[in-house]
C-alpha positions in Angstrom: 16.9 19.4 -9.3 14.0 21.2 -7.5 11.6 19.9 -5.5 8.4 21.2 -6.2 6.1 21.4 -2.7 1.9 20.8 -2.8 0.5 24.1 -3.0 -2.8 23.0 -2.2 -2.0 20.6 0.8 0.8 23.4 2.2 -2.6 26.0 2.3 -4.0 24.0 5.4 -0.5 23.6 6.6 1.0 27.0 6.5 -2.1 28.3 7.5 -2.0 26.4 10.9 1.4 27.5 11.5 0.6 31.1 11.0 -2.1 30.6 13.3 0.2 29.6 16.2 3.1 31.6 15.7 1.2 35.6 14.4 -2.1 35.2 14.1 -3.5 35.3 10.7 -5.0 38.1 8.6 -8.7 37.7 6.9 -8.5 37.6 3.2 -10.1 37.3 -0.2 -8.7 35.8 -3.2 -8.4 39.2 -5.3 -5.1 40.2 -6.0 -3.6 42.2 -3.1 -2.9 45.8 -3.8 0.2 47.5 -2.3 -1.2 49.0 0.9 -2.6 45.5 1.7 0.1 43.4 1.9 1.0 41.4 4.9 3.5 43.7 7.3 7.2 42.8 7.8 9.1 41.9 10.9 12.6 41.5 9.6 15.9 41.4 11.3 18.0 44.0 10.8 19.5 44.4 7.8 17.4 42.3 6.5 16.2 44.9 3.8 15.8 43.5 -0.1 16.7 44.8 -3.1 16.4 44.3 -6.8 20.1 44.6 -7.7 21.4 42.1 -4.7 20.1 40.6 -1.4 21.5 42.2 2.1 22.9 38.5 2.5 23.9 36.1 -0.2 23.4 32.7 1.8 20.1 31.4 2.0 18.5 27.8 1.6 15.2 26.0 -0.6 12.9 24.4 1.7 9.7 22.4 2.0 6.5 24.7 3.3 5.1 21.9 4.9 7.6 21.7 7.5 8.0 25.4 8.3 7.0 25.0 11.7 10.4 22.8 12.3 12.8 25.2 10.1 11.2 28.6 11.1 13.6 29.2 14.0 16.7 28.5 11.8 15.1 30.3 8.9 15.1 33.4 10.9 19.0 33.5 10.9 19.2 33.8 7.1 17.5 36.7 7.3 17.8 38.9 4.2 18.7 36.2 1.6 16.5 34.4 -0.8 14.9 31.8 -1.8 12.5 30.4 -4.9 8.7 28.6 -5.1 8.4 26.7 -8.1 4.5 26.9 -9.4 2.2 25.6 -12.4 0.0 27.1 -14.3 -1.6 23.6 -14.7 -1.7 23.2 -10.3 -3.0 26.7 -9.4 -5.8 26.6 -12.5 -6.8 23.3 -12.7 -9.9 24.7 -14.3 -9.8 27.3 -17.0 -10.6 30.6 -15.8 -10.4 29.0 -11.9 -7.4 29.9 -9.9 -6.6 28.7 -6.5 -4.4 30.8 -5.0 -4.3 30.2 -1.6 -1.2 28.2 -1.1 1.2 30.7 -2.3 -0.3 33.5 -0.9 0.6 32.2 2.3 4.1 31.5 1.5 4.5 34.9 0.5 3.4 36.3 3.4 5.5 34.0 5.6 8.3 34.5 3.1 7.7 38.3 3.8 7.4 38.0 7.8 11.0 35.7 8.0 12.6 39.0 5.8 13.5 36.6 3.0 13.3 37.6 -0.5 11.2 35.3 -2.6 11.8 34.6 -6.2 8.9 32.3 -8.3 9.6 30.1 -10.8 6.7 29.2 -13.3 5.9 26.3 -14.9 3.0 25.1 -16.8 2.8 21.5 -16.4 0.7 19.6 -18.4 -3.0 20.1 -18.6 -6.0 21.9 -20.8 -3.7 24.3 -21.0 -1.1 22.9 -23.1 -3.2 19.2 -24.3 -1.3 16.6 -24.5 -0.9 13.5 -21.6 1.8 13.5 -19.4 5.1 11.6 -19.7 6.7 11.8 -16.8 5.3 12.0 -13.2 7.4 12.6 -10.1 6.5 12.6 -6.4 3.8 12.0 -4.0 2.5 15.5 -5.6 2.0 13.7 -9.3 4.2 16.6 -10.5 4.6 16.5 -14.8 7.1 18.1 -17.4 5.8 21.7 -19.0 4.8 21.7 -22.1 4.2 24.5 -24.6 0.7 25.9 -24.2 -2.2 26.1 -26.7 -2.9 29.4 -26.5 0.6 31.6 -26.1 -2.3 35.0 -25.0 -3.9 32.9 -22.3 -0.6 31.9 -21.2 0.4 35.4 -21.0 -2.6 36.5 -19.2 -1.8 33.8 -16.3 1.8 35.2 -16.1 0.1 38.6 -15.7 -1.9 37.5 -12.9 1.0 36.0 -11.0 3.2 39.5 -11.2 0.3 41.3 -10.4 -0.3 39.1 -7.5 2.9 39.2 -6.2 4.9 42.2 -6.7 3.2 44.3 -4.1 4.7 41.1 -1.9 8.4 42.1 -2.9 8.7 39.3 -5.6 10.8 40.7 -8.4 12.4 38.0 -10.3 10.1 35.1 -12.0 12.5 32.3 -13.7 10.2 30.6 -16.5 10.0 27.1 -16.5 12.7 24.7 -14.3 15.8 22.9 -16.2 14.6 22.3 -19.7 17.4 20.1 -20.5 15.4 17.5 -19.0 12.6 15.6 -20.1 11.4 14.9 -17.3 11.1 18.9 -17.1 10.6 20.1 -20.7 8.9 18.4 -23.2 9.1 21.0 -26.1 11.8 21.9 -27.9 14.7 24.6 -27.6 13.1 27.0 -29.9 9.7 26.1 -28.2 11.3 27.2 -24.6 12.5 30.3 -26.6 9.4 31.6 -27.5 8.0 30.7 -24.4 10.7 32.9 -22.1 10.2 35.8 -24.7 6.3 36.0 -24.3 6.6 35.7 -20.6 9.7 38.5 -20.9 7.6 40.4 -22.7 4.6 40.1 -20.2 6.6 40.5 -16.9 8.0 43.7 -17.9 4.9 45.3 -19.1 3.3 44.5 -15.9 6.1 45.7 -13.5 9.0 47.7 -14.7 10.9 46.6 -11.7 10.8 43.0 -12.5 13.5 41.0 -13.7 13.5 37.8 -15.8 15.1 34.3 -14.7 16.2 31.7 -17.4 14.6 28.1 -16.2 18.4 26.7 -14.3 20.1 24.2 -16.6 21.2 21.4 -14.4 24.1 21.1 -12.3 25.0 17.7 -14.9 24.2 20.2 -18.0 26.7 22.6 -16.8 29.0 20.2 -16.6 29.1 19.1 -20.0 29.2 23.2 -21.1 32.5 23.1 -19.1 33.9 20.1 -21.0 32.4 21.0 -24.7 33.7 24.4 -24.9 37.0 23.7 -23.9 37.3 21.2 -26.5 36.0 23.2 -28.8 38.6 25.3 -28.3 41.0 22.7 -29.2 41.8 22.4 -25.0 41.1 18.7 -24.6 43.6 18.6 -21.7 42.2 20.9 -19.9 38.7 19.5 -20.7 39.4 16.1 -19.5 41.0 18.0 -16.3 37.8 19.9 -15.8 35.8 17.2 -16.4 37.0 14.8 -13.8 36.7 17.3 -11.3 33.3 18.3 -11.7 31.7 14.9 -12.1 34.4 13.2 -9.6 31.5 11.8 -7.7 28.7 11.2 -10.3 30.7 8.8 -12.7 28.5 6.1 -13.6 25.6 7.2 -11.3 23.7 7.6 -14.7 25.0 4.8 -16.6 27.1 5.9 -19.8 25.0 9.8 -19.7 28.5 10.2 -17.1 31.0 8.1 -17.7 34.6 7.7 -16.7 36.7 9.7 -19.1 40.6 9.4 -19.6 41.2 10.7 -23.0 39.9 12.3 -26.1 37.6 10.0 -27.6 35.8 9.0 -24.6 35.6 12.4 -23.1 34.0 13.2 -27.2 31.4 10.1 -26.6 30.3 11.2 -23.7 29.2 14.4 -24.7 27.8 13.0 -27.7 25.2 11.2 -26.1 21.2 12.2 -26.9 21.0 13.1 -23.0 24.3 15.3 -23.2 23.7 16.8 -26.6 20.2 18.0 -25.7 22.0 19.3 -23.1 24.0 21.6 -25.1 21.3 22.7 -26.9 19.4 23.7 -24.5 22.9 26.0 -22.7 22.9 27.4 -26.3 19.6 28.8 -26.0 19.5 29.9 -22.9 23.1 31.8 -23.9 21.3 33.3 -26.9 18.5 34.3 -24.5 20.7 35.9 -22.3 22.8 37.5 -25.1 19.7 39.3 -26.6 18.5 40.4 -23.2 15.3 38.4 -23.8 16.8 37.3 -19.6 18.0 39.7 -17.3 19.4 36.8 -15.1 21.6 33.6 -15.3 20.6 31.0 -12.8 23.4 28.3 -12.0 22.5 24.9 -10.3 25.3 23.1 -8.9 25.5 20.2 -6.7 29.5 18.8 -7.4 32.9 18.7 -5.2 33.5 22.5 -4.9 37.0 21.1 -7.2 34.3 21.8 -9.6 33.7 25.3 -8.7 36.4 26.7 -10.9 36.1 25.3 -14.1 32.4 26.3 -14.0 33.5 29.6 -12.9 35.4 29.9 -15.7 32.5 28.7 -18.1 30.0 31.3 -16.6 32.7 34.1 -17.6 33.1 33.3 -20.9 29.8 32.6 -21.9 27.5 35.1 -19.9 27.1 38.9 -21.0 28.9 41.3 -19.1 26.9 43.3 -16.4 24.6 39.7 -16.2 23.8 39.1 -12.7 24.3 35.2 -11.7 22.0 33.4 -8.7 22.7 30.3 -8.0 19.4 29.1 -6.7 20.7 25.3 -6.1 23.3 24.4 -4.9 24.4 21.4 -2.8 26.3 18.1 -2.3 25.6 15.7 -4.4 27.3 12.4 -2.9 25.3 9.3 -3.5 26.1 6.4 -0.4 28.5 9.3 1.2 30.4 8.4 3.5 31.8 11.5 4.9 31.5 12.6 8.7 29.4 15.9 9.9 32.8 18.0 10.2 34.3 17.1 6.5 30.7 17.2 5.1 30.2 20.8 6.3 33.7 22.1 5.8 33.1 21.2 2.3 29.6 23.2 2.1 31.5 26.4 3.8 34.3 25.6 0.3 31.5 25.6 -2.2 29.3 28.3 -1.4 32.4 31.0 -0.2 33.8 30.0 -3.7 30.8 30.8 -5.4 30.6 34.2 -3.9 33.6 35.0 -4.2 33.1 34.3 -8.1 30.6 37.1 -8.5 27.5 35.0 -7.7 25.6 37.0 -6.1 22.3 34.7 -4.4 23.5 31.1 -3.0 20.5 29.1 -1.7 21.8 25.7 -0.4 19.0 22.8 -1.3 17.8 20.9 0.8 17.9 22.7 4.3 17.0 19.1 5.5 16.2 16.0 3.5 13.6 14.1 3.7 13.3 10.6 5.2 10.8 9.8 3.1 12.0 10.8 -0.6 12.5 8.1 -3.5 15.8 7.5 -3.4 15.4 6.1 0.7 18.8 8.1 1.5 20.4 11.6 2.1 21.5 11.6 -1.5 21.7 15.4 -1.4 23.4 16.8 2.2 20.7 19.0 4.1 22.0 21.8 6.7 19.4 20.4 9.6 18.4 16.7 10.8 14.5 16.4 9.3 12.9 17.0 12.5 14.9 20.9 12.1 17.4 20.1 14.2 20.5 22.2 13.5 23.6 20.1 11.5 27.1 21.2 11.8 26.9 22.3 8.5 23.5 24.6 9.3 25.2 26.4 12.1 28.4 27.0 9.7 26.0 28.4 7.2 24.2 30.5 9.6 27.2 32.3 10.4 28.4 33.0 7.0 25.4 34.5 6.7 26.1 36.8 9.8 29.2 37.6 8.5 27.7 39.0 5.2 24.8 40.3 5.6 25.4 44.1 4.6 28.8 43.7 3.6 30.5 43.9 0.5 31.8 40.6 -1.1 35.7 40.8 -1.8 37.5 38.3 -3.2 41.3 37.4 -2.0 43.8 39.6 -3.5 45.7 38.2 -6.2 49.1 38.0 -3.6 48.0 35.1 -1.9 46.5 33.0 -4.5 47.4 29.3 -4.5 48.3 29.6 -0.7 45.0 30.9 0.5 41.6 30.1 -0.7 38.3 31.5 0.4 36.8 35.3 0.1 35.9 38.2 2.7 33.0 40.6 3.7 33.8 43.9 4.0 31.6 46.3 6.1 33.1 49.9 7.4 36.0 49.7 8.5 36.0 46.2 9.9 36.7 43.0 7.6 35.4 39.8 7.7 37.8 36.5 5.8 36.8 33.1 5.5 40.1 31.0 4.7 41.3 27.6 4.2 45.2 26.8 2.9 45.2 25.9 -0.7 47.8 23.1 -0.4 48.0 20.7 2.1 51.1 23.4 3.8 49.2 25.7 6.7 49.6 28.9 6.4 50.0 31.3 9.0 48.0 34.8 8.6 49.9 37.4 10.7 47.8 39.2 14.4 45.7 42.1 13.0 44.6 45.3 15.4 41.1 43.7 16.8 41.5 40.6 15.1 39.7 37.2 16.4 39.6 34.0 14.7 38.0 31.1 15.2 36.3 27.7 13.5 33.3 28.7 11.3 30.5 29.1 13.2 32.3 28.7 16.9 33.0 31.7 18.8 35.7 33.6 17.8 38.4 34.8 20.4 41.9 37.0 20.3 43.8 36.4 17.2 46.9 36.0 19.5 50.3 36.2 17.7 48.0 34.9 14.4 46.0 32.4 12.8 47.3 29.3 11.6 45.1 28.6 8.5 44.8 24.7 7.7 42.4 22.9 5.1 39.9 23.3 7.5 38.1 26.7 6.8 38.3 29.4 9.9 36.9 32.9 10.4 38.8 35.8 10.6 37.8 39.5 12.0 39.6 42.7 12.3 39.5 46.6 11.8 41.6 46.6 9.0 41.2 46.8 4.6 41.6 42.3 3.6 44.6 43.5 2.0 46.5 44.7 5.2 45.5 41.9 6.8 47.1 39.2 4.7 50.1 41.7 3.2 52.7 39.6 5.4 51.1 36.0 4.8 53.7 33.3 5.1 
């Protein structure tokens, strides 16, 4: 579930904060050309590229705080992160386009050496007629709806890579869950001939440019889990999957997730007009992927990292081979949680080194920091910082996972140690880099490696000593050697 920031009240805001932190550069509103775009002070490292980002941890954030979060923001240097847009917000007059607020976040994006993907929507407007069904926010945000006029549409999408490619942007995602209404207010077959004019758009007007599909939900995904293992005639492991995923969203939407024990309810529950349109919409975006109408899958997930593997599993079997995966959200969904910093955060460090160590490539936790004032009146989703930007447990953990990957190649364990030791490793030269946690409740002892030094995740790490005791709690492990010396003599 995104949440979509003001692009016109962000302008004024962004624009202050460039002001007191660089100076700001004199514009127009044509389209920047290549030799014109904003300069780059990046860490190091902290160079982008289309096939993969120099560091797969980054974060979503709100643009009207950036003046609280830039200092953080600076230590996920070379990840990525998405803007969400509408047609409908940035021409709100045909033929008038206000572009101001996103310029700015490009150049900021730019400046912090984080790669920005857009996502675009087109709301509900003259563009597409109709009235709006569902508002959301302070912002009056709508569902998309299929436009009038597919050429005019096409001629906006133009404008948008033209805009922004000389700015580094390279992947555009076209529209945001369409399993929901609140999101989507045409049908499947409407969203697939709205992704293939766009497709067909982007990659006339840059080469380079990849296409997104719109992120099913985290919810969605995990009724694709359960429905294709029993149509596989696997209801055991189906109801086993199931629980796990949706261990703490049972009955947090009524009967759309109920508790499910055996067959017949588990069959019910996906039956459901919510949960079927659901699966229609995974179908789609499968079919979309399959043709190569989408270059990329993007995966939302916000469960128990339990639910990591069974959605791993899904992604294999139902995503072409050679596809690259994103997650784009992901977070802790944990309505009236009650879990302290330290479990909280140990838990983040489980989900997002599980993800990557499943082949997906860009993991952008969402929020960075909640905010006091949403809807729901509670941190129903588990930011990284306090909202005033002041660094969590769970930001500083993040921060150095990203340290530890940034130009490194991501390794999963070796098959040797599986159901002792869960958790993955960043390889760079000759020195590796292994974030482990014991996959039982037994602790398990990884034996002293030449230069090793362990530590808590995101502590200072000191001399490995005679080893490192691995416990359910994740730790940090460093030393000159291949991952597979280093946990040959596990015990």
């Amino acid at each position: 579930m995104t949440r979509p920031f003001r692009l016109r009240t962000v302008a004024a805001t962004v624009a202050a904060t460039l002001l007191l932190t660089a100076g700001c550069t004199a514009r127009d509103d044509a389209p920047p050309p290549p030799a014109a775009t904003p300069s780059v002070t990046a860490a190091p490292g902290a160079t982008n590229t289309v096939d993969g980002v120099p560091n797969p941890f980054g974060a979503h954030w709100d643009w009207s705080r950036y003046q609280q979060f830039g200092p953080y923001l600076r230590r996920l240097a070379g990840s990525a992160t998405y803007e969400e847009i509408s047609w409908c917000e940035i021409e709100r007059t045909s033929g008038q386009a206000d572009w101001a607020g996103l310029d700015e976040i490009a150049t900021r994006s730019r400046e912090l050496g984080i790669t920005l993907h857009l996502k675009i929507r087109t709301g509900v407007c003259w563009a597409t007629g109709g009235t709006a069904r569902h508002t959301r926010g302070t912002a009056n945000k709508t569902e998309s709806a299929m436009p009038t006029d597919l050429g005019a549409y096409q001629r906006f999408v133009r404008s948008v890579v033209q805009r922004y490619g000389p700015y580094g942007v390279r992947e555009y995602a076209i529209e945001n869950e369409v399993n929901a209404p609140s999101y989507w207010a045409g049908s499947p077959e409407d969203y697939a001939r709205l992704v293939r004019a766009a497709a067909e758009t982007i990659r006339a007007t840059d080469p380079k440019a990849r296409v997104v599909d719109s992120g099913i939900s985290s919810v969605a995904y995990g009724m694709g889990v359960a429905d294709r293992l029993v149509r596989a005639g696997r209801v055991p492991e189906a109801i086993t999957a199931y629980q796990a995923y949706f261990q703490r969203r049972v009955g947090t939407r009524g009967q759309q997730i109920p508790a499910v024990t055996g067959e017949a309810q588990l069959r019910r529950a996906l039956g459901t007009e919510t949960n079927s349109r659901s699966l229609r919409f995974l179908a789609v975006t499968e079919s979309l992927l399959t043709d190569r109408t989408v270059d990329v899958r993007q995966v939302h997930f916000y469960e128990h990292f339990s639910g990591v593997a069974p959605l791993l599993d899904y992604l294999r079997a139902t995503t072409p081979a050679g596809t690259p995966l994103q997650a784009w959200e992901v977070g802790q969904f944990w309505r009236d949680g009650d879990g302290d910093p330290a479990s909280r955060a140990a838990e983040m460090v489980k989900t997002v080194t599980l993800l990557a160590a499943g082949g997906i490539g860009e993991i952008s936790w969402l929020p960075l920091a909640y905010n006091p004032n949403n809807a729901a009146g509670s941190e129903v989703r588990y930011g990284l910082l306090d909202p005033d930007g002041t660094e969590r447990e769970s930001g500083r953990m993040l921060a150095a996972l990203a340290d530890a990957a940034r130009g490194a190649t991501v390794t999963p364990l070796p098959a040797s140690v599986a159901g002792r030791l869960n958790g993955v490793a960043f390889v760079r030269g000759g020195s590796s880099t292994l974030v482990l946690w014991s996959a039982s409740n037994t602790p398990v002892t990884v034996p002293a490696a030449p230069g090793g030094r362990t530590g808590a995740v995101g502590a200072p790490l000191g001399a490995a000593g005679s080893g490192t005791t691995v416990t359910d709690v994740p730790v940090l492990l460093r030393a000159d050697q291949p991952v597979d010396r280093i946990l040959a003599t596990v015990r």
